[in-house]
C-alpha positions as CSV (number, residue, x, y, z in Angstrom):
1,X,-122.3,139.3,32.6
2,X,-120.9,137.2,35.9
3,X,-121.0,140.6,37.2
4,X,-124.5,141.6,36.4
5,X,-125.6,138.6,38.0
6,X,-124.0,139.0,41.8
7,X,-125.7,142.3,41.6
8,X,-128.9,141.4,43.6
9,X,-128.1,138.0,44.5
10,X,-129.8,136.5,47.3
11,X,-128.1,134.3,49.7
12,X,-130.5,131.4,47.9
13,X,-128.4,132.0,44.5
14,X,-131.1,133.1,42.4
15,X,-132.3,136.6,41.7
16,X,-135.7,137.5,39.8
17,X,-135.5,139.8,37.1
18,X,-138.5,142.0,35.8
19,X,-138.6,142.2,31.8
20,X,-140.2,145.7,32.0
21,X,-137.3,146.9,34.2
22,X,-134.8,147.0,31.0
23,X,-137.3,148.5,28.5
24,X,-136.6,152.3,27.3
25,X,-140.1,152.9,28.2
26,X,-141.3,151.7,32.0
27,X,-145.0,149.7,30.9
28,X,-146.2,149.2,34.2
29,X,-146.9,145.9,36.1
30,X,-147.4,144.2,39.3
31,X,-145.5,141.8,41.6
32,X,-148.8,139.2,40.7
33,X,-147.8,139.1,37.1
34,X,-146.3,136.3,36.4
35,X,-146.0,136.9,32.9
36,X,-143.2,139.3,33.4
37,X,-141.1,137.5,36.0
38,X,-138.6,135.4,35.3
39,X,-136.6,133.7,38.2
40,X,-132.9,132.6,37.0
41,X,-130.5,130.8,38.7
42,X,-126.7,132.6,38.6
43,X,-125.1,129.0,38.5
44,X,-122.6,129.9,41.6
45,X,-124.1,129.2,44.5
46,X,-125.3,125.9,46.0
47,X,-129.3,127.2,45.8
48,X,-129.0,126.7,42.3
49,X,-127.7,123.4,42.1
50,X,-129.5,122.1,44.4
51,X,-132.6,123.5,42.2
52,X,-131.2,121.3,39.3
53,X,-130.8,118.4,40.7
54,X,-134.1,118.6,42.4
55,X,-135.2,119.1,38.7
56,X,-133.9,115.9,37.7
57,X,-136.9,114.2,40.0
58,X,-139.4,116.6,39.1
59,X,-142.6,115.6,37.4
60,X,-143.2,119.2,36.3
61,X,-139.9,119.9,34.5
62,X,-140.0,118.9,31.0
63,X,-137.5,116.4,29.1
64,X,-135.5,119.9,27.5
65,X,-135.6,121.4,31.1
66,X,-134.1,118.4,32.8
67,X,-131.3,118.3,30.0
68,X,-130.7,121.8,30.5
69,X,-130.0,121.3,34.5
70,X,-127.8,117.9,34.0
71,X,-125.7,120.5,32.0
72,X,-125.7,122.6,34.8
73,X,-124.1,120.3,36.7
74,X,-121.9,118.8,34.5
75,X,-120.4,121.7,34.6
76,X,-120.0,122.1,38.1
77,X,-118.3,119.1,39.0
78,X,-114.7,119.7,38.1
79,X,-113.3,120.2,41.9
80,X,-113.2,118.0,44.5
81,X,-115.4,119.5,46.7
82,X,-118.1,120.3,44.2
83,X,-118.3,116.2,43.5
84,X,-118.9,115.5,47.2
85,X,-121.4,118.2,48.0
86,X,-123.9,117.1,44.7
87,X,-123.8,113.5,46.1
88,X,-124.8,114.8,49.5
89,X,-127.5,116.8,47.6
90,X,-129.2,113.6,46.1
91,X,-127.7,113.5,43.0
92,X,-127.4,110.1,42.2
93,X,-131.1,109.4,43.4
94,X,-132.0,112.0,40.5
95,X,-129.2,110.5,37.6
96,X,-131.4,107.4,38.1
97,X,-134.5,109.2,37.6
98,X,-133.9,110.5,34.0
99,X,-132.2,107.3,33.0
100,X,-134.6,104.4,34.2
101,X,-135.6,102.7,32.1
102,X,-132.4,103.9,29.6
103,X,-134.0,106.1,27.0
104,X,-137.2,107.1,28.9
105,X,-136.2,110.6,28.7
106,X,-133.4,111.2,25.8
107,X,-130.4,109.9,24.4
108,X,-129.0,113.5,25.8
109,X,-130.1,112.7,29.3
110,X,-128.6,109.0,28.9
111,X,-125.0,110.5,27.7
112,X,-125.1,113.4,30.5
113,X,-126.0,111.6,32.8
114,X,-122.8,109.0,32.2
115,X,-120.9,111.9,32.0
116,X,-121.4,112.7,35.3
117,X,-120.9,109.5,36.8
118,X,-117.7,109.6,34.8
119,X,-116.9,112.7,36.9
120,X,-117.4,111.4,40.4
121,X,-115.7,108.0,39.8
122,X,-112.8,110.0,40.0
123,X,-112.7,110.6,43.5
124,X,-113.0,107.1,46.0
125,X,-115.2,108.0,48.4
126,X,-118.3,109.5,45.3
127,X,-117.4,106.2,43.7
128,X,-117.8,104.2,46.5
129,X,-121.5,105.9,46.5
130,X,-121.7,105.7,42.5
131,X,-121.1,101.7,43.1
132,X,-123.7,101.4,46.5
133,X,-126.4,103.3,45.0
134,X,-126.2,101.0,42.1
135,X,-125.2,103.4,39.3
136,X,-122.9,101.1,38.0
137,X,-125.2,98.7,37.0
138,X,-126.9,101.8,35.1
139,X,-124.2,102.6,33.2
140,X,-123.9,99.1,31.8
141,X,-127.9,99.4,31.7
142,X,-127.5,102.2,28.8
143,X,-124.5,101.2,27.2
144,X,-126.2,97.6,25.9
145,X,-129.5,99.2,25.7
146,X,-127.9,102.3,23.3
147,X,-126.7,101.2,19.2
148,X,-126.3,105.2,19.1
149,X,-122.3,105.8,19.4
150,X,-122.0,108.8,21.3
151,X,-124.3,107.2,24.0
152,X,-122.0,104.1,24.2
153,X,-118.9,105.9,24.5
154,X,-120.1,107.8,27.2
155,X,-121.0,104.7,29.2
156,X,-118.0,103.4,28.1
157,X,-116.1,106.3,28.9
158,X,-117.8,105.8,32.7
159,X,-116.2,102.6,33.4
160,X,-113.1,103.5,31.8
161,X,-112.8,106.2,34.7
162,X,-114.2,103.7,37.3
163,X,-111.6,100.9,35.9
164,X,-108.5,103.4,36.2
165,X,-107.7,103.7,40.0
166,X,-107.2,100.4,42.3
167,X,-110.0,101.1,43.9
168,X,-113.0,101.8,41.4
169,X,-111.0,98.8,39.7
170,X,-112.3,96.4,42.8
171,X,-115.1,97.9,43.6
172,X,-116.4,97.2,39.4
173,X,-115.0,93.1,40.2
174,X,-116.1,92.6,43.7
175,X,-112.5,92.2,44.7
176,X,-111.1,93.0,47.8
177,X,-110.5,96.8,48.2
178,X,-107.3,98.5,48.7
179,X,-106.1,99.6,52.4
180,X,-107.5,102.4,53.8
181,X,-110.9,102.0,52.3
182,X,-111.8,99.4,55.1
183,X,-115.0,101.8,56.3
184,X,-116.5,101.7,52.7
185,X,-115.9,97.9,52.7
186,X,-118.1,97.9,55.8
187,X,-121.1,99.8,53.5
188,X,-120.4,97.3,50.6
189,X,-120.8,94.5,52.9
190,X,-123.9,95.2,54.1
191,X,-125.6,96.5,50.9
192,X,-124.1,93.8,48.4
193,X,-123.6,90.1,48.4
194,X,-120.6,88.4,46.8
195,X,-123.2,87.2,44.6
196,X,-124.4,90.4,43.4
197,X,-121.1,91.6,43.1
198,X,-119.8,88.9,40.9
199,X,-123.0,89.3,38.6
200,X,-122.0,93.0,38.5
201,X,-118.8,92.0,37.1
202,X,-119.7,89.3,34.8
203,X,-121.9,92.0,33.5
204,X,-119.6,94.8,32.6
205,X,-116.7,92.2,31.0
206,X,-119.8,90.8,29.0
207,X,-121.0,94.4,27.6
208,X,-117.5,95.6,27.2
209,X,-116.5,92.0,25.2
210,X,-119.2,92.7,22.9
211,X,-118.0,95.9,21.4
212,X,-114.8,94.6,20.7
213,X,-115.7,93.7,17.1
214,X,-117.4,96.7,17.0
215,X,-116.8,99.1,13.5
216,X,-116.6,102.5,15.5
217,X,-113.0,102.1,16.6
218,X,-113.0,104.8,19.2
219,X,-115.5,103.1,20.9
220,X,-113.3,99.8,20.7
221,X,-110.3,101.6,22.1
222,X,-112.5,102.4,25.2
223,X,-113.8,99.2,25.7
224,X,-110.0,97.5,25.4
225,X,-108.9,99.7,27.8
226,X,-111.1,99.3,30.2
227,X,-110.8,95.6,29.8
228,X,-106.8,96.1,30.1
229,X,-107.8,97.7,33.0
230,X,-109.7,94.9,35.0
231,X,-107.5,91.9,33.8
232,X,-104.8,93.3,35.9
233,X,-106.9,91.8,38.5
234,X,-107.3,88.1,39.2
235,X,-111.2,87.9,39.5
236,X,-111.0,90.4,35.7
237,X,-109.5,87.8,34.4
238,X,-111.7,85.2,35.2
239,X,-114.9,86.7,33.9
240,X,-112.6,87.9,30.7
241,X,-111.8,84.1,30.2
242,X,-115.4,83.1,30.5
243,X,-116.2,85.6,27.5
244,X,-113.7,84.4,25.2
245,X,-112.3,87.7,24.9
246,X,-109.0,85.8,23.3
247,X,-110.8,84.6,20.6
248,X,-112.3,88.0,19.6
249,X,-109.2,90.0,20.1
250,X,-107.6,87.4,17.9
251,X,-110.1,88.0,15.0
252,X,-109.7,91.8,15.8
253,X,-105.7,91.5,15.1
254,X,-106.1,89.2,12.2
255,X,-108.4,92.3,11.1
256,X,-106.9,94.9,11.7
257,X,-103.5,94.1,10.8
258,X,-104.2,92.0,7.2
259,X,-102.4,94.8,5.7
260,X,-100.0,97.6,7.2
261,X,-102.2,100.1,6.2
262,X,-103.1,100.1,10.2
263,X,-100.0,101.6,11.2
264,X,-100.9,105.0,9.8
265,X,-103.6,105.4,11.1
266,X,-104.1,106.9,14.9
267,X,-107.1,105.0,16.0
268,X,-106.1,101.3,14.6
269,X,-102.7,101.7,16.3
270,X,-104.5,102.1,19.7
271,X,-106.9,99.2,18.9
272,X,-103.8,96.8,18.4
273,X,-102.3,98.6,21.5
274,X,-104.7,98.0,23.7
275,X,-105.5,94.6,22.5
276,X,-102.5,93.5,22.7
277,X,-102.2,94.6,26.3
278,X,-105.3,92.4,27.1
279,X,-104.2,89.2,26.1
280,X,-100.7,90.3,27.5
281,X,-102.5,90.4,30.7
282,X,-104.6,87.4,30.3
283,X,-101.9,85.5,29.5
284,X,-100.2,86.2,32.8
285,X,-102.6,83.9,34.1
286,X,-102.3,79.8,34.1
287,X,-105.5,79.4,33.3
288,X,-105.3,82.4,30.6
289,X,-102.1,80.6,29.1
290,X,-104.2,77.2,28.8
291,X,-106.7,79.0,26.8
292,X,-104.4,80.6,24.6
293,X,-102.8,77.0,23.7
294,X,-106.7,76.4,22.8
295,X,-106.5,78.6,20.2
296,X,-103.2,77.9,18.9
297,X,-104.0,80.8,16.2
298,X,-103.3,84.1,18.8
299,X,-99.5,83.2,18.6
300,X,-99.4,83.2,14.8
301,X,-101.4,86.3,14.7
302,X,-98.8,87.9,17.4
303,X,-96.1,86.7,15.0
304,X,-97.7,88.0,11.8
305,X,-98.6,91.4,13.7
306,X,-94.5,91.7,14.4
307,X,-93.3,90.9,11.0
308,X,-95.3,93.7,9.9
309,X,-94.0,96.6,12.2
310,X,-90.1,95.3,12.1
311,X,-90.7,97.0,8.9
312,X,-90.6,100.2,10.5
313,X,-87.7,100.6,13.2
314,X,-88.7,103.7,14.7
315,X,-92.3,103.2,14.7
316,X,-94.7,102.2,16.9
317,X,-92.1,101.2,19.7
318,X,-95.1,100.6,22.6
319,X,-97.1,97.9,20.5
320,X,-93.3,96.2,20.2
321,X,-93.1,96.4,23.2
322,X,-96.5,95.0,24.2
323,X,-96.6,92.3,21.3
324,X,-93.0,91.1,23.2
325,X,-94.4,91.1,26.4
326,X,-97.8,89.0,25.2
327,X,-95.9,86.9,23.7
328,X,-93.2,85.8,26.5
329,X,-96.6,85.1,28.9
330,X,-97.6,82.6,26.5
331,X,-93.9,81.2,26.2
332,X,-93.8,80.4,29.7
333,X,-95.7,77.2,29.3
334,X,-93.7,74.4,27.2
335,X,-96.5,73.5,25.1
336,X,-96.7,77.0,23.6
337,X,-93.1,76.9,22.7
338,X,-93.3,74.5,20.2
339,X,-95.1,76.8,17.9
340,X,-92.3,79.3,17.9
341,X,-90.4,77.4,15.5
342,X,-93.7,76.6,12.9
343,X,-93.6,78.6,10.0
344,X,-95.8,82.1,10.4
345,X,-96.9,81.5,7.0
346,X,-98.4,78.5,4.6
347,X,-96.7,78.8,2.1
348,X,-93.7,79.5,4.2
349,X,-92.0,82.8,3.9
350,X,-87.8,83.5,3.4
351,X,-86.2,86.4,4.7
352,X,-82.1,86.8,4.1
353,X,-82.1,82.8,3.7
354,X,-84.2,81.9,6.7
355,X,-88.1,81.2,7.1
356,X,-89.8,83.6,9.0
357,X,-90.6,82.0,12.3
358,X,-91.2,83.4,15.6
359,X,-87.7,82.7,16.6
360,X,-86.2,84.6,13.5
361,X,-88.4,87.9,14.4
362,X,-87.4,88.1,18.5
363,X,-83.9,87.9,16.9
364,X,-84.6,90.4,14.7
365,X,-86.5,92.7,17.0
366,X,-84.2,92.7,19.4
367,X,-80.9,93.6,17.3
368,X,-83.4,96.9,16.2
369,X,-84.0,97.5,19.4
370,X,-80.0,97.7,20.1
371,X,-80.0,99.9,17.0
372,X,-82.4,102.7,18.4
373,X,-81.1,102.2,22.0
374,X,-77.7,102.9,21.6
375,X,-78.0,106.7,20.4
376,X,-81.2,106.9,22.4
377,X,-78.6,106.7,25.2
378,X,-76.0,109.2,24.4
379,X,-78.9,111.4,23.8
380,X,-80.3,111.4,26.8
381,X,-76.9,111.4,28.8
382,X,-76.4,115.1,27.0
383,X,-79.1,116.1,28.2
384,X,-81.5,116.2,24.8
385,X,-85.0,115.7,24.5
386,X,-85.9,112.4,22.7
387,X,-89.4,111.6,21.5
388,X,-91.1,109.8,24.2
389,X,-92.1,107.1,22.1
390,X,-88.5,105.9,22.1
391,X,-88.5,105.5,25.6
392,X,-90.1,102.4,25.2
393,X,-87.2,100.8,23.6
394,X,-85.6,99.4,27.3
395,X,-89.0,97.6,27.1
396,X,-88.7,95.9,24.0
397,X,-85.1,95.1,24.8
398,X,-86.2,93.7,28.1
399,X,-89.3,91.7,26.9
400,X,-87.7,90.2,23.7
401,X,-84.5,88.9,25.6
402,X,-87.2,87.4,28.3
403,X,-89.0,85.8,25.3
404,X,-85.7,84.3,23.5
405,X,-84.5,82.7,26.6
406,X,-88.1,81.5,27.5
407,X,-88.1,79.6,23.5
408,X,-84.1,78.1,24.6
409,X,-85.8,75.8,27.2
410,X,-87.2,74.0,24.6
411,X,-84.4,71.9,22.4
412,X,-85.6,72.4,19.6
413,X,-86.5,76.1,19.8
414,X,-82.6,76.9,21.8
415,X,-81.0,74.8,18.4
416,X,-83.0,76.9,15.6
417,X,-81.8,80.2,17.6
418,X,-78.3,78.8,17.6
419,X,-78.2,78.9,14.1
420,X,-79.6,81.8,13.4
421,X,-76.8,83.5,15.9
422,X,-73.7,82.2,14.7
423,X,-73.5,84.4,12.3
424,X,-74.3,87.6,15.1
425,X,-72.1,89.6,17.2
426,X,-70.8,88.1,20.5
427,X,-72.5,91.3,21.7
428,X,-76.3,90.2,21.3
429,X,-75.2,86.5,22.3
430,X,-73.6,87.7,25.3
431,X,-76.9,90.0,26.2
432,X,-79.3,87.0,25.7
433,X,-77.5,84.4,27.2
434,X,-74.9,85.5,29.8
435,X,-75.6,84.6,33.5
436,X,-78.4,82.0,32.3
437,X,-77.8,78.1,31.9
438,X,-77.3,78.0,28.4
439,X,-73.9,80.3,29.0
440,X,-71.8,77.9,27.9
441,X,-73.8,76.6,25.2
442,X,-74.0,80.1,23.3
443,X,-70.7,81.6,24.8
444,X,-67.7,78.8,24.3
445,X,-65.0,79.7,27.3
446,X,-62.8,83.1,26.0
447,X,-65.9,84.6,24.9
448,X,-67.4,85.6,27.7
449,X,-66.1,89.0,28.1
450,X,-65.5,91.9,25.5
């Protein structure tokens, strides 16, 4: 059919085919008919896109016909060159045209035409234009205006893309932009104000904060990982801060992890993964680690969320990993030590003689993570594939020992781990505690080497 198509194309792209040309018997007609010319557009050359997005603008085209040509292009803009050349042919002048206000046209039109923007925020220099011709702002236009889910995942989905590279990532905060963009820097300087800029930003932490409690958990992933995305940046943080995003991602956890029914399921592993990763982020922050000791509850539910995947050793080793990490930001500041030796649980809990406290689960973490690491090793130094899952075991190692000698600053904390090691190898006291101040204290002299 490709084939059939070249033959007769005109350098414009399009070709016009009479009906009565492929009927068995010739019925005769003129050039002036209308009726029996149809003008179709091969979909190769650049006449024909240019054709569909001028149909975006078009009074004439119907809602159906301007669907069909944002299709059109959606499927063109896979390469590189493709995504430069529709900007330079007005395409962003005619995504704004079907979408203002959101849902003037069609949900369809709404969802292609975040689809595409999703598709040029790939490259910096289309996302720079995506950003000055004020698309952004669209985007976070139809994804509060939208309850339908396939509409808000595809706005989502949007600033996900812009939110992945350093550069879409300042460009969605306002922040200063990476080296090398300093000429589109110029452009934003001149087009947008700080001002603007920071409302922009408050605006897409504000519409991606609300979906967090939202029931369609795809949806939430999305929205998490694009927040994950912007904390990573100081100014992300801020504006996360602002919306409370700790208290909603602590409801969210307390949620999703009342049983461990989560843990088999695909989607709700990702929500705590990503979750987890925010406030890991936030937390990096002083004034992130402040807020957290405001809500003295996101450490418990950290705690509560670990007791329940130790149950499984050879599970789920990222979210370890990341629930280790969240947790030694918070332990950084000696006020949020003091609840690592509170009981998880009212009632309190017992486990092998000792109440489960957050001191008693980095313990226990870490001697599993010695478990899985030590084959994990030979393995890999024979050359055998391991599950890449595992791999995330150095991390957990890494981040639990960080959080146990974080907890021995505080007195208190460094005596209730005391007692719960005496009765451990030298090997996991040694691996906590050698080379740090505390040597002494948890290696008497003689024990220091093995």
């Amino acid at each position: 059919l490709q084939f059939l198509y070249f033959i007769g194309m005109d350098l414009d792209g399009a070709t016009c085919i009479h009906v009565s040309d492929c009927l068995k018997d010739r019925h005769p007609y003129t050039r002036n008919n209308k009726s029996t010319v149809i003008t179709s557009s091969n979909g190769f050359g650049l006449g024909g896109l240019q054709d569909s997005i001028a149909a975006l603008s078009s009074r004439e085209k119907s809602v159906a016909q301007k669907e069909n040509a944002l299709m059109h292009i959606l499927r063109q803009l896979s390469s590189a060159e493709m995504k430069v050349r529709v900007v330079s042919f007005g395409l962003l002048d005619g995504l704004k045209s079907v979408t203002t206000p959101p849902g003037s046209l069609s949900l369809k039109c709404d969802k292609l035409a975040c689809d595409s923007l999703r598709q040029l925020a790939v490259l910096p220099s289309t996302m720079a234009e995506v950003y000055n011709s004020d698309c952004v702002s669209l985007v976070v236009d139809i994804l509060n205006h939208h309850t339908d889910v396939v509409v808000k995942a595809a706005a989502c989905n949007a600033l996900k893309q812009m939110s992945e590279v350093w550069d879409g990532k300042a460009l969605l905060l306002g922040a200063p932009l990476p080296e090398g963009m300093a000429n589109v820097k110029n452009v934003l300087d001149d087009v947008h104000t700080s001002l603007k800029a920071d409302q922009l930003a408050k605006s897409i932490v504000s519409s991606l904060a609300a979906i967090i409690l939202h029931e369609h958990k795809p949806l939430v992933i999305t929205a998490l990982r694009t927040l994950a995305n912007l904390t990573t940046l100081e100014k992300g943080l801020q504006h996360a801060l602002c919306e409370d995003v700790f208290a909603d991602i602590n409801k969210l956890l307390e949620e999703t992890s009342a049983s461990s029914d989560w843990m088999f399921n695909d989607d709700s592993v990702q929500v705590v993964n990503q979750a987890v990763t925010v406030v890991w982020n936030v937390a990096l922050d002083d004034i992130g680690k402040q807020k957290s000791l405001e809500l003295p509850l996101v450490p418990f539910t950290l705690g509560k969320l670990l007791h329940s995947v130790l149950k499984y050793p050879d599970q789920i080793i990222d979210i370890k990993a990341s629930v280790a990490g969240a947790i030694s930001a918070m332990y950084v500041k000696a006020d949020a030590k003091k609840t690592c030796i509170v009981s998880l649980y009212d009632p309190p809990v017992v486990e092998g003689g000792q109440e489960v406290d957050m001191c008693l689960l980095l313990v226990k973490l870490l001697k599993q993570a010695n478990a899985l690491y030590a084959p994990l090793q030979k393995a890999i130094k024979r050359g055998v594939e391991v599950d890449g899952n595992l791999t995330h075991i150095t991390s957990v190692i890494a981040n639990t020992n960080q959080c146990i000698r974080l907890l021995s600053e505080l007195p208190s904390a460094r005596k209730r781990i005391r007692s719960i090691l005496q009765n451990e190898d030298l090997y996991i006291r040694r691996q906590i505690f050698y080379g740090t101040q505390f040597e002494a204290e948890f290696l008497p002299q003689g024990e220091k080497s093995y």
